[in-house]
N, C-alpha and C positions, 0 to 999 in steps of 0.2 A: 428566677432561675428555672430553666425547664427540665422536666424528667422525662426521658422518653423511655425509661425501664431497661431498654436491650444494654446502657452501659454496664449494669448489673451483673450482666456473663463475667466481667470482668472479678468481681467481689470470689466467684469460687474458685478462682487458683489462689487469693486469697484467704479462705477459711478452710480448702482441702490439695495443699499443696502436692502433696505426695500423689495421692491420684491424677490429679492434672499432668503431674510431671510424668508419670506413668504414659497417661493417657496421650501427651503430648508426642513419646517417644514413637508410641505406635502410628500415631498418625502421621511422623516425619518420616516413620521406614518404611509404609505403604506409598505415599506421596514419591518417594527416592526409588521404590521397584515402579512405578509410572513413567519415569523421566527418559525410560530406554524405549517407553512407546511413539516417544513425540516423532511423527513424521512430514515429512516436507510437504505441500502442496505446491508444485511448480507450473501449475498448470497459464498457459498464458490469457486463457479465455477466463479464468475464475474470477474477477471481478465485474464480468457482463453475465456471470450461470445465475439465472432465473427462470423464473417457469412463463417466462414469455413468449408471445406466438415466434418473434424474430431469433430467439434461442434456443427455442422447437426444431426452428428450421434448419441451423445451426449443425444441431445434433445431428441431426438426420441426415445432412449433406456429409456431416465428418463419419459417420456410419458407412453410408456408403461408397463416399471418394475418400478413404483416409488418408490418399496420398499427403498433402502439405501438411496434415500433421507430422510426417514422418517421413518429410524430405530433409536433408540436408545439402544445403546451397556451398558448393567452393568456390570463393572468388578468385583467380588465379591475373594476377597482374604483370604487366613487360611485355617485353618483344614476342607477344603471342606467335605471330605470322613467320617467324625465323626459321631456319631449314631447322635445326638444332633444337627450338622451344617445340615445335609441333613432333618434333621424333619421342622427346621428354614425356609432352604431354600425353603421345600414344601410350608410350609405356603404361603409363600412369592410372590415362582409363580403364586400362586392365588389370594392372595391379590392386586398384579399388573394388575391382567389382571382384577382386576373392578375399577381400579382407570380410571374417565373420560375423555374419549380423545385414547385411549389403546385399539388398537381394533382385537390384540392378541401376542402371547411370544412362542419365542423359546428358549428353555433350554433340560440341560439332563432330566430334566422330559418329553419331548417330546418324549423321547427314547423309544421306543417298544420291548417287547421280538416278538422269532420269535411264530408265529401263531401254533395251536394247534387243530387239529382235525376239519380245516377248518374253525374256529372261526377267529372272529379280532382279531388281535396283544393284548394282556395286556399290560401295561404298566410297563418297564424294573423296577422301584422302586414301588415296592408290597404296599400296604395300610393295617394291619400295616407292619412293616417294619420286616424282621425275626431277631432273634435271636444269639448269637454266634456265632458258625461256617460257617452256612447258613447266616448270615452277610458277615461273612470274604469272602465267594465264591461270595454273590451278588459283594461286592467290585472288585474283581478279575475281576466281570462281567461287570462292568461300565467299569474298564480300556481297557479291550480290545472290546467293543463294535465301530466296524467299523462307526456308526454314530454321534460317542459323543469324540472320543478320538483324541486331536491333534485340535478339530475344538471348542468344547463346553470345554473341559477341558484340561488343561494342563497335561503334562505325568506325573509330579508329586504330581498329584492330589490336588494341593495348590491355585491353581484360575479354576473356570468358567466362562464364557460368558454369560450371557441373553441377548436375542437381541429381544428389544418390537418393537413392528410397531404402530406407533402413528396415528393415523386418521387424511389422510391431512389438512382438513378443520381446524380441532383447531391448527396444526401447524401454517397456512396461516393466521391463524384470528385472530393475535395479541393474542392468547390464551397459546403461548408455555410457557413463563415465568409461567405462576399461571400453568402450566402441569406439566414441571421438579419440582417444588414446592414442588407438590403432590406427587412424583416420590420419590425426595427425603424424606419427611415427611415419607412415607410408607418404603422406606427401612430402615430409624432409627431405626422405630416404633418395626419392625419384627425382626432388627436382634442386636438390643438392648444387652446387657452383651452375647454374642455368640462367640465369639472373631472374631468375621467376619468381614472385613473392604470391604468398595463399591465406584468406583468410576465411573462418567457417561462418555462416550465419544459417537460419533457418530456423523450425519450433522445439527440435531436440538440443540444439548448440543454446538457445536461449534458454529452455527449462533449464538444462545443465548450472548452465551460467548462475540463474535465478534461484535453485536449488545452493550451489556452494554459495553463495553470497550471504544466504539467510543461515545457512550453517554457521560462518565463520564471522558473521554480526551477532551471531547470539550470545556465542561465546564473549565478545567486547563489550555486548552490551553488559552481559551477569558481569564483568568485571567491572564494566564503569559503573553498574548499580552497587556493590559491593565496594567499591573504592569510594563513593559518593559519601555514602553511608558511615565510613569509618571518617571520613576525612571532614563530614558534619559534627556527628559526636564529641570525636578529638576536641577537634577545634574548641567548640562549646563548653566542654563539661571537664575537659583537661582530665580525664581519668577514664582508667580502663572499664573498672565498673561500669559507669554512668553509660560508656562509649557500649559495651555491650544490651546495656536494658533499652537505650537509645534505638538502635542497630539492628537488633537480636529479631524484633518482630516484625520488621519490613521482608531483612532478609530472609526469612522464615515463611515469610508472607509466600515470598517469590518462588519458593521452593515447591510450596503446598499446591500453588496456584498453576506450575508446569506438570507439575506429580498426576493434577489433577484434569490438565488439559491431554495427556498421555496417556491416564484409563477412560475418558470421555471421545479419544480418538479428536478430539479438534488437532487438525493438521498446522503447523506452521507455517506463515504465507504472507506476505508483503508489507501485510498489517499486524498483525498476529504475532509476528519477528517484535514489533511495540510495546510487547504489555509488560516487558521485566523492565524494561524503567519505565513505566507508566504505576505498575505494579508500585513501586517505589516513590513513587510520588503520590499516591491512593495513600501509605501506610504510616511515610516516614510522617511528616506533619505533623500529626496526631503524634505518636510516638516520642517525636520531639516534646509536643505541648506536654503528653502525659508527664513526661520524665524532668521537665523543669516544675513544672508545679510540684512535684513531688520532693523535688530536693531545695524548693524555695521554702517547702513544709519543713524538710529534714533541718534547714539552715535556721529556721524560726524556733526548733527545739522539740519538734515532733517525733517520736517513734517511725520506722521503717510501715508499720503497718499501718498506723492513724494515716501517714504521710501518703501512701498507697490508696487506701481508704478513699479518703479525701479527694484525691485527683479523678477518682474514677468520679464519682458523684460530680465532680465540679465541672471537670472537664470532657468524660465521657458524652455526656450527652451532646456535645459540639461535635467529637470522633463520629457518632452514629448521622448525625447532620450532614456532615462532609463528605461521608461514604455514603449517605442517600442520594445528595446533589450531583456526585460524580456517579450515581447508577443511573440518574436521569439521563445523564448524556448519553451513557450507553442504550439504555432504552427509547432513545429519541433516533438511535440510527438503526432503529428495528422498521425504523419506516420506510429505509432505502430499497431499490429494486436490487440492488445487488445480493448474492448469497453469501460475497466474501464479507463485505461491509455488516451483515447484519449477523454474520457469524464473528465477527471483530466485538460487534453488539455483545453479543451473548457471552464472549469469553470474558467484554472487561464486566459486565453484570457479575459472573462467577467470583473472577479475583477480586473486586469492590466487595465482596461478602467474606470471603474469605479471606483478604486483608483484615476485614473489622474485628471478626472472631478472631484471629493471631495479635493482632495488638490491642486487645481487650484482657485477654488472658494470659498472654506470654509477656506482657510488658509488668505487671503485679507475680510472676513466677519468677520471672527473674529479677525481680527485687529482691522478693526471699531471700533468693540466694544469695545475692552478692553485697547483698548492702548488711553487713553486720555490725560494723560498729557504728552507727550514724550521728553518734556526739564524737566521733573524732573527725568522724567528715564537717560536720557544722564549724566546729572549731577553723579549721583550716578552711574553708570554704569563705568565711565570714573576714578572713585575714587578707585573702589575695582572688581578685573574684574582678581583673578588669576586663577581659572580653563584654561580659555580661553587664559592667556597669556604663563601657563605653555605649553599646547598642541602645541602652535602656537613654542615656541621653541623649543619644540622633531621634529617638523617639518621640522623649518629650521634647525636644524642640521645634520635629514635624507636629506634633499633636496641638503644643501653643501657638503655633500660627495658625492652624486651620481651624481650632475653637473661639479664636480671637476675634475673626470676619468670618463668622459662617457664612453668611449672603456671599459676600464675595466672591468666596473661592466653589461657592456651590454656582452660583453664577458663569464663572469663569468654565468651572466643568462642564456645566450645561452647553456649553458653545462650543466649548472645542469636542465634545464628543458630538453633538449635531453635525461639526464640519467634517469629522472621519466618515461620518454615517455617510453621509455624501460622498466622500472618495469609495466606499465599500461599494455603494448600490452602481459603481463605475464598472468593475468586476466585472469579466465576460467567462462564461467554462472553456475549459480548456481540456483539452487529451491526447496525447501521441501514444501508442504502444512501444515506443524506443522509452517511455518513462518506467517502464513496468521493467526494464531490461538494465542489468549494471551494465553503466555508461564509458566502464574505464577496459572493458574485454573486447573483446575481437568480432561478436555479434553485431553491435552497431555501427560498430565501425565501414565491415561488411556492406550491412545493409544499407548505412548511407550511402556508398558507392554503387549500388545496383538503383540506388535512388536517382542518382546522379548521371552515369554512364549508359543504363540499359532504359527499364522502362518503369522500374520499382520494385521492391524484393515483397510486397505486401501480397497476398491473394485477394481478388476480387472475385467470386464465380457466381454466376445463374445455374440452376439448377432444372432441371427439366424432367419432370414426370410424366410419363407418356400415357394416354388412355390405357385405362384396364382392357386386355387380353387383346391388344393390335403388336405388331411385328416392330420389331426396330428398324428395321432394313424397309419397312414400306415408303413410298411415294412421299404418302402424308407425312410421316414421321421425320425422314431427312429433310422434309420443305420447314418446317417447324425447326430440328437443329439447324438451318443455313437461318432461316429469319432471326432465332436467336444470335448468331454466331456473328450474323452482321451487325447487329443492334451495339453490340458489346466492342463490338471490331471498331465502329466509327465513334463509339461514346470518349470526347475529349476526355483527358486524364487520365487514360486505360489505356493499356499496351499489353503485349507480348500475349498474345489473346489463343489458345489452342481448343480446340474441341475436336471431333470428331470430323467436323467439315473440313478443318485443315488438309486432313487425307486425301479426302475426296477433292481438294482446289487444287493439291500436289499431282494428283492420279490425273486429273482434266488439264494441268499447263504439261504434263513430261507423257502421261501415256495418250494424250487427249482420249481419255473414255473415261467415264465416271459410272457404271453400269455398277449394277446391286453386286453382281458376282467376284467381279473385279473388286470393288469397295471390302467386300465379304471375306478373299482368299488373303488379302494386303493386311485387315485385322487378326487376320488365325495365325498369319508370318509374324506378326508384334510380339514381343514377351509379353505375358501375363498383366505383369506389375505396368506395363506401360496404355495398356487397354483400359485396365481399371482405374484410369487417372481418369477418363472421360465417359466411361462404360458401365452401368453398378453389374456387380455379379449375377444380380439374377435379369440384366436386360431389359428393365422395368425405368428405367432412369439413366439422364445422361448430362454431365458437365460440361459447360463451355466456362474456361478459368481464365482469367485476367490476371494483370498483375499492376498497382497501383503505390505513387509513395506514401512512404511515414510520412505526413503531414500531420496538422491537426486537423481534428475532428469538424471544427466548423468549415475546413476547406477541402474537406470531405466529402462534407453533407450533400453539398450541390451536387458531384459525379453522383452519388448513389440514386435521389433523388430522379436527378434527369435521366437517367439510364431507367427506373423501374418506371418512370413516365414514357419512355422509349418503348416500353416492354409492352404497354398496355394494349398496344394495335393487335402484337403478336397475339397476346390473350384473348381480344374481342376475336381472332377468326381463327383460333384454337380452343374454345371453351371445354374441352374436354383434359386438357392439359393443364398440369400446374407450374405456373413456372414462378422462380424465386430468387430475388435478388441475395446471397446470403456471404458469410464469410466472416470470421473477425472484422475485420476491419470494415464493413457495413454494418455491424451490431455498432461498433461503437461510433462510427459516425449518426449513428440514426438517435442511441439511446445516452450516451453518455451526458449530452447539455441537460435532457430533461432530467436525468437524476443528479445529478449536479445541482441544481435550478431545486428540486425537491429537497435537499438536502440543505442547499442554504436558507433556503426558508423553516425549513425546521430546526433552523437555530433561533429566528425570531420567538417560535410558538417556544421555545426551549428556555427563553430568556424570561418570559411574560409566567409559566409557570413555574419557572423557580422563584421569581419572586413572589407570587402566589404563595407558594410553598414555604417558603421562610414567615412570611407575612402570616401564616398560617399558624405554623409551630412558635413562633415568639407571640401569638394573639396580639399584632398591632399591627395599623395599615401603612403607619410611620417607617416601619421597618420593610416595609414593601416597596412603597415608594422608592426608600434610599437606596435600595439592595438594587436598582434598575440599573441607576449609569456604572453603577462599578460592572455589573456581568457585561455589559454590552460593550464597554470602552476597551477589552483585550481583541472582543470580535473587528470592531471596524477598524482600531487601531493597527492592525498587523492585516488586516485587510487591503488598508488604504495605500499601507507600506508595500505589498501586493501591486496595488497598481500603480504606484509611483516606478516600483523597479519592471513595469513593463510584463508582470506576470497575467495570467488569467486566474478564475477559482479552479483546482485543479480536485480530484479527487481528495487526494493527500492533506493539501492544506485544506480545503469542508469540513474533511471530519476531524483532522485538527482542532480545529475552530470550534468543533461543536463537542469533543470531549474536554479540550481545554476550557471549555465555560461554565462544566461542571467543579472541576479540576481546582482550576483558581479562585471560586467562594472559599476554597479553606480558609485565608485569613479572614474572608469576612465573618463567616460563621465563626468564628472561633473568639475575634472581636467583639460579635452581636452577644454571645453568649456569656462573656466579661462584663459588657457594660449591662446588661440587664438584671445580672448581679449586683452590681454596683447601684444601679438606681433602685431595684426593691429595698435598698438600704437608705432610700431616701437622698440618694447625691445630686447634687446638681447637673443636670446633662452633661456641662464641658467639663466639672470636674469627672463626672463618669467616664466621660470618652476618653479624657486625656490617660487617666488612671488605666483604663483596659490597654491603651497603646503602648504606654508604657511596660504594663506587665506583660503582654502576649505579644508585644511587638519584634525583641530578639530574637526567639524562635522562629518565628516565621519568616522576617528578614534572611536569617542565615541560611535554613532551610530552601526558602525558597529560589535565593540564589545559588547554591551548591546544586540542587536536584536540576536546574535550568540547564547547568554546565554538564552536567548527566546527562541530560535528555539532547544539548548541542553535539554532545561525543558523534552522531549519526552524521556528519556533514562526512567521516571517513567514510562513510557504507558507501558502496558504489550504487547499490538502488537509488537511483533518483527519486522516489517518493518516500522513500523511507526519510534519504537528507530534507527534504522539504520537511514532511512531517514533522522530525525532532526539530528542525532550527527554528519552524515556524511556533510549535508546542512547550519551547523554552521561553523564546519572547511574550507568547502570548501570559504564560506565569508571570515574566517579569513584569506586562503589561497589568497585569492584576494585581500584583501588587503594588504597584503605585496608584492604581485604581482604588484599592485599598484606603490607603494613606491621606491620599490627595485629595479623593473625590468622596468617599464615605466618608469620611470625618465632619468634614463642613455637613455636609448633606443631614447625617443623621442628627447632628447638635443645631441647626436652625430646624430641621423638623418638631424635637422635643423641644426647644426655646419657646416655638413657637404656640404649641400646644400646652406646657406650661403656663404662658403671659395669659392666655386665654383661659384658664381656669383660674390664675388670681384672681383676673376685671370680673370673673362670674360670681 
């Protein structure tokens, strides 16, 4: 039997009730004034923010160009080109650009004819608008207008682009929701019986989106972990009591665990949204084990406190096991390059601890209390008790098959977890940023269409830092922005390409002059907000921006790649200049496979040390050994499943994988910890094994499949990583637990058979 001391915390709510419960209250009303602090983290770049030179760069470009953080894209679909849609859509331009918060709009209204007798540009759609023929030719004239066509309007004139620049401050100031509000309210308004349909996408309509999503999952989830919870109990224990000392310290758990993520400032965020049924799956387990040993004691004629007693010593030290193996997984994803992912680390590290402390102490508090007469409970308990007697026999007749042949069916495991392993190492990474974005709103939907029709809603940009203290407007300077600009112009898979040269190729085909002065008086005519999309404010740096689709990452890679191979000529006869290929959607094609690719290998290293580690705390190499194919058979199993349904490793399911491999030793530890009992007693291995299944195997069975269904609830979230995560973090439990069953049972009883025979012959 092993003692690892920390179930002990448990024994003082025990011998100083009053205080604990005291103590308890306090700590539930400080944890519940934290819950008002929990904040969103919407951010779309937060699962690539690390202190890498490519995220360096990153920063610096959104510092200085903040525009496509805080553009917002309207996709406006139909008979664009109609006397009557283009009158709508005039209105419209204008009416946007005084809705508050909107601090200017690009659109084909932007469009300029060429200049005229040395005057400023008119504006390509005339006020009013002409007539028949002189219609039909302005039309002709929009399509082939080198600045609207391909980038503002599609070829077949059936969608355009508007793309607002929203005013950072009311982005940042909790202002965005009542902004899109107004965004939307005004395009109903205007384009009302038009047959014009409008959809928003961009990084403000997506945090939005990403923001209410995680609100309104968290809310489901505390209700699926709290329905889970009561509906495990129930079931089990058929009494309130039970149902509460059961219940009492997961849900408690979860409470302390946000209380505490709200004074600590860990913001809520894609993963983060996970931990209140993960929470719940850290706590219940245990809580279940404590509370049936407890009342298998009470049922045998025990006192309320002997029976309490008892379980802590018996069973505690498995509890502190479980919550160590499941800290591992969280400190195994301290090694990812991400800041979100290893901030997911850190939080479930926090709740795994403070899980262990609430159902060490609060599960013996609430015994106290509730359990007063426990010879009337024994009595009836002992009369009608079938849930508990049905499970206990699917037990032992899993348990007698597999101590029967242990060769066999350890055999049989050996191959079929070798041939998953094989399907796993199939896995290729995977990443879209339409994953990061609920899949069921109007953003993706959006931006598939701009995917599709124009030339990609995604930004690509190089980034050009011009020698320290030379002129923007110099010779050299604009030779350097055109060699950029073309690089990026001709690189396949990029479109709708603008910089600063743009002007300048508009100013040389309409005024044929392209001269400094000219170029110079054209920029100071721009609004503000439309210079600084290409221009930093202090003239030191300039953007040429792309636009590229959601694809995946690996069919990314190659545009990024060949483009900064593109780039390198520029740099060899520009050495004084920095120039950088940068943008979301180049971090994650560049970085995403390799952390990916890191991550699933540190699930191997994750595997090998926990059984280390078991192997370690039960002092046997036998128990090391067996502890291997059960952790690894949920990894490749739901891996393999993975690549059968055509999936790649994605973020989502990695760290699935790799918290679930903590997650799911609880039956084993909790197993290991029975039979080792049982044999310091001198049993025979297969009667040991069978006896621990039998006794610990109801619990875990029911638990484990209720918490599964809990953690499946996520297939409603509209985050796509969040449904992967739970559907993939349910299976994989379930995978563990027949790992459990199936595969440790043989394993561990031909291990001890075997080691036994060999000390008789000695």
């Amino acid at each position: 039997m092993i003692d690892t001391r920390v179930e002990r915390i448990g024994l003082l709510s025990l011998h100083h009730p009053a205080i604990m419960s005291a103590l308890a209250v306090i700590v539930l009303a400080v944890a519940l004034l934290g819950l008002p602090h929990l904040e969103v983290d919407d951010s779309l770049s937060q699962l690539f923010r690390s202190d890498s030179r490519e995220y360096r760069q990153y920063e610096e470009a959104s510092k200085r160009f903040p525009s496509s953080e805080y553009d917002v894209l309207v996709v406006v679909s139909g008979p664009i080109l109609e006397r009557s849609s283009i009158e709508a859509l005039r209105g419209l331009a204008t009416d946007l650009q005084l809705v508050d918060g909107v601090r200017g709009l690009v659109s084909i209204f932007s469009a300029r004819t060429a200049p005229q007798n040395g005057q400023l540009p008119g504006p390509l759609f005339p006020e009013p608008l002409p007539e028949g023929q002189a219609y039909g030719a302005l039309m002709d004239a929009v399509r082939g207008n080198e600045i609207i066509k391909g980038k503002l309007l599609a070829p077949d004139g059936k969608l355009t682009l508007m793309v607002l620049a929203l005013a950072p401050d009311k982005v940042e100031s909790g202002q965005l929701a009542t902004l899109v509000g107004q965004l939307h309210a005004t395009l109903d308004e205007d384009l009302a019986g038009t047959g014009l349909s409008t959809q928003l996408t961009g990084v403000p309509v997506m945090q939005l989106e990403i923001r209410n999503a995680i609100e309104r999952d968290r809310i489901a989830y505390n209700a699926a972990g709290l329905l889970a919870g009561c509906l495990i109990a129930a079931a089990f224990f058929r009494r309130l009591s039970f149902m509460l000392i059961a219940a009492g310290p997961p849900l408690i758990s979860i409470v302390l665990a946000l209380g505490a993520f709200g004074w600590l400032d860990l913001q809520l965020n894609i993963f983060l949204n996970m931990m209140t049924p993960l929470i719940m799956v850290i706590s219940f387990s245990d809580s279940m084990q404590l509370t049936y040993d407890m009342r298998a004691r009470l049922i045998a004629g025990a006192s309320t406190r002997d029976a309490v007693k008892a379980a802590i010593l018996t069973v505690g030290p498995a509890c502190v096991l479980t919550h160590a193996t499941a800290a591992i997984s969280f400190i195994a994803l301290q090694t990812s390059e991400s800041d979100l992912i290893r901030s997911f680390g850190r939080a479930g590290l926090l709740a795994t601890a403070i899980s262990l402390v609430a159902v060490l102490t609060m599960m013996p508090l609430l015994s106290h209390l509730l359990v007063r007469r426990p010879e009337r409970f024994a009595d009836s308990a002992r009369a009608a008790d079938p849930g508990v007697g049905l499970l206990q026999r699917v037990c032992a007749a899993i348990a007698g098959r597999m101590v029967h042949r242990p060769a066999l069916f350890t055999g049989i495991g050996l191959v079929v977890v070798s041939s998953l392993a094989i399907g796993y190492a199939q896995l290729q990474p995977r990443y879209r940023l339409a994953d990061e974005v609920p899949d069921h709103e109007q953003a993706v939907a959006a931006s598939d269409r701009l995917d599709r029709e124009l030339t990609g809603a995604n930004p690509i940009d190089v980034m050009v830092e011009l020698p320290k203290g030379q002129d923007l407007y110099s010779a050299r300077n604009l030779a350097l922005v055109a060699a950029v600009h073309e690089r990026l112009a001709t690189q396949p898979g990029v479109g709708n390409v603008w910089s600063l040269q743009t002007l300048r190729d508009w100013l040389a085909q309409n005024l044929h002059r392209s001269d400094v002065a000219t170029l110079k008086a054209y920029v100071n005519a721009l609004p503000r907000f439309l210079v600084q999309r290409f221009v930093s404010a202090d003239g030191t740096a300039v953007l040429v921006a792309g636009r590229v689709r959601d694809v995946d990452a690996s069919r990314l890679l190659p545009i990024v790649r060949n483009l900064d191979s593109s780039l390198d000529a520029v740099r060899r006869a520009y050495p004084d200049a920095t120039i950088s290929v940068t943008s979301l959607s180049a971090i994650a094609a560049r970085n995403s496979a390799q952390m990916i690719d890191r991550l699933s290998r540190g699930i191997t290293v994750e595997v090998v040390f926990v059984a280390a580690f078991l192997g370690l705390i039960f002092r046997s190499v036998r128990v090391m050994l067996a502890s291997v194919m059960p952790a690894i058979f949920p990894v490749v199993a739901t891996g393999t499943l993975l690549w059968l349904m055509g999936d790649g490793l994605q973020f989502a399911s990695v760290v699935a994988l790799t918290v679930s491999l903590g997650l799911g030793l609880s039956a084993t530890i909790h197993f290991l910890n029975r039979m080792t009992i049982d044999l310091a007693g001198n049993d025979r291995p297969a009667h040991a094994v069978a006896h621990a299944t039998i006794l610990m195997g109801p619990p875990l069975i029911l638990t484990t499949v209720v918490l599964s269904c809990a953690l499946a609830v996520t297939v409603l979230s509209n985050l796509p990583m969040l449904r992967l995560f739970g559907w993939l973090s349910a299976l994989a439990m379930l995978c563990a637990l027949a790992a459990d069953l199936l595969i440790l049972r043989p394993a561990i009883t031909l291990l001890y058979s075997l080691d036994l025979g060999r000390r008789r012959k000695a």
